[in-house]
C-alpha positions, 0 to 999 in steps of 0.5 A: 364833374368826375374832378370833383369826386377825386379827395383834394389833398394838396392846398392847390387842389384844395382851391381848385376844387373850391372853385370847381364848386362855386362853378357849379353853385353859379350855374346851380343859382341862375337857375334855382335862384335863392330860395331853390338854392340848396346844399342837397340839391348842389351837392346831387347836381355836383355828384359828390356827398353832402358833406364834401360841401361843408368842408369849403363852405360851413352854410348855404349862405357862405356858398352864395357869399363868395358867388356874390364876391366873384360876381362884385369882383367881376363887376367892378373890372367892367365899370372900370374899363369904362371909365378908362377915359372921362365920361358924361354924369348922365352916362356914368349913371346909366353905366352903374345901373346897366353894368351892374344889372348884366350879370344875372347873379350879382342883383338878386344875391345883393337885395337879400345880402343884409337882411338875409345872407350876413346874418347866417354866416360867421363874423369872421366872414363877414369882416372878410366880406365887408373888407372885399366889398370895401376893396371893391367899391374904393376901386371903383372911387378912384377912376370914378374921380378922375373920369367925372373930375370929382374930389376924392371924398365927392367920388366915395361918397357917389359910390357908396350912395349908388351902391346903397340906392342899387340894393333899395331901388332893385327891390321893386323888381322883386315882385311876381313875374307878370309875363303873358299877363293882359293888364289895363294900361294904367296898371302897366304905366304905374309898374313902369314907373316902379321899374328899378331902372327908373327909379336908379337912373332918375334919383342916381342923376339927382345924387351926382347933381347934388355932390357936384353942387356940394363943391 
């Protein structure tokens, strides 16, 4: 991190440091997670004043904004790859929840996005965000149509309802890590049922089933 102590002064310095940083808020985030996160704690992890940080990003949450839209980025390069050649309905679904839930970042920032994040940031930034987010998922669309040989419109709308059902269905694995703990059996079964795979996989399929019947 000696890099990050040197003043940037040309524009390309200026990106790499504000990648520099988001390296380290990554690394800083997997393991604080969001509400340990914060600009003090970064800053003394990065070893470089407080106000360093808010030359690049203004608020905690612009911070955690762009992580999110590295991690989308990265997300939707993945899901495309699989879909390079047609896939099962069944599969795809799987595929969404299994891709999306690989990186350790992208679900915990996503259940706290709107109802947290947007709201403490610029609204330059968000239409900015909200443009990627759109860029991102339309990408997305587009191979889903041809590997599940869905209309364009059948395709979005696919997307846009797993995506909305991803944030609401992770939100159930929100609760106080339980590990180690010996619990009766029922218990165990009915927070089974409420693991957020389940709830994806199962209504996910049932969303597919019902675009493809709305043809």
């Amino acid at each position: 991190m000696a890099e990050l102590k040197r003043r940037a002064v040309t524009d390309a310095q200026k990106q790499f440091r504000r990648q520099e940083i988001l390296d380290g808020a990554r690394a800083y985030f997997e393991a604080s997670g969001y509400e340990g996160f914060t600009m003090t704690r970064l800053a003394g992890r990065l070893g470089i004043v407080k106000g360093t940080l808010y030359l690049y990003f203004p608020t905690k949450e612009a911070i955690i904004l762009a992580l999110y839209a590295r991690a989308l980025e990265d997300w939707c390069e993945a899901v495309k790859v699989e879909l390079a050649t047609p896939i099962a309905g069944d599969d795809f679904v799987q595929l969404f929840y299994d891709t999306a839930t690989a990186d350790p970042i992208l679900i915990p920032i996503l259940t706290r996005l709107e109802h947290v994040i947007e709201h403490n940031i610029s609204v330059e930034l968000l239409v900015e965000a909200k443009r990627h987010f759109q860029t991102c998922f339309e990408s997305i669309a587009d191979k889903t149509q041809s590997a599940l040989g869905l209309a364009p419109e059948q395709a979005r709308e696919l997307i846009l309802t797993l995506g909305v059902l991803l944030s609401g269905a992770s939100q159930s694995d929100q609760g106080p890590s339980l590990e180690g703990e010996v619990l009766p059996q029922d218990v165990l079964d009915f927070i089974d049922s409420l693991s957020s795979e389940r709830i994806f996989v199962t209504n996910g399929r049932r969303i597919l089933a019902g675009i493809r019947g709305g043809q």
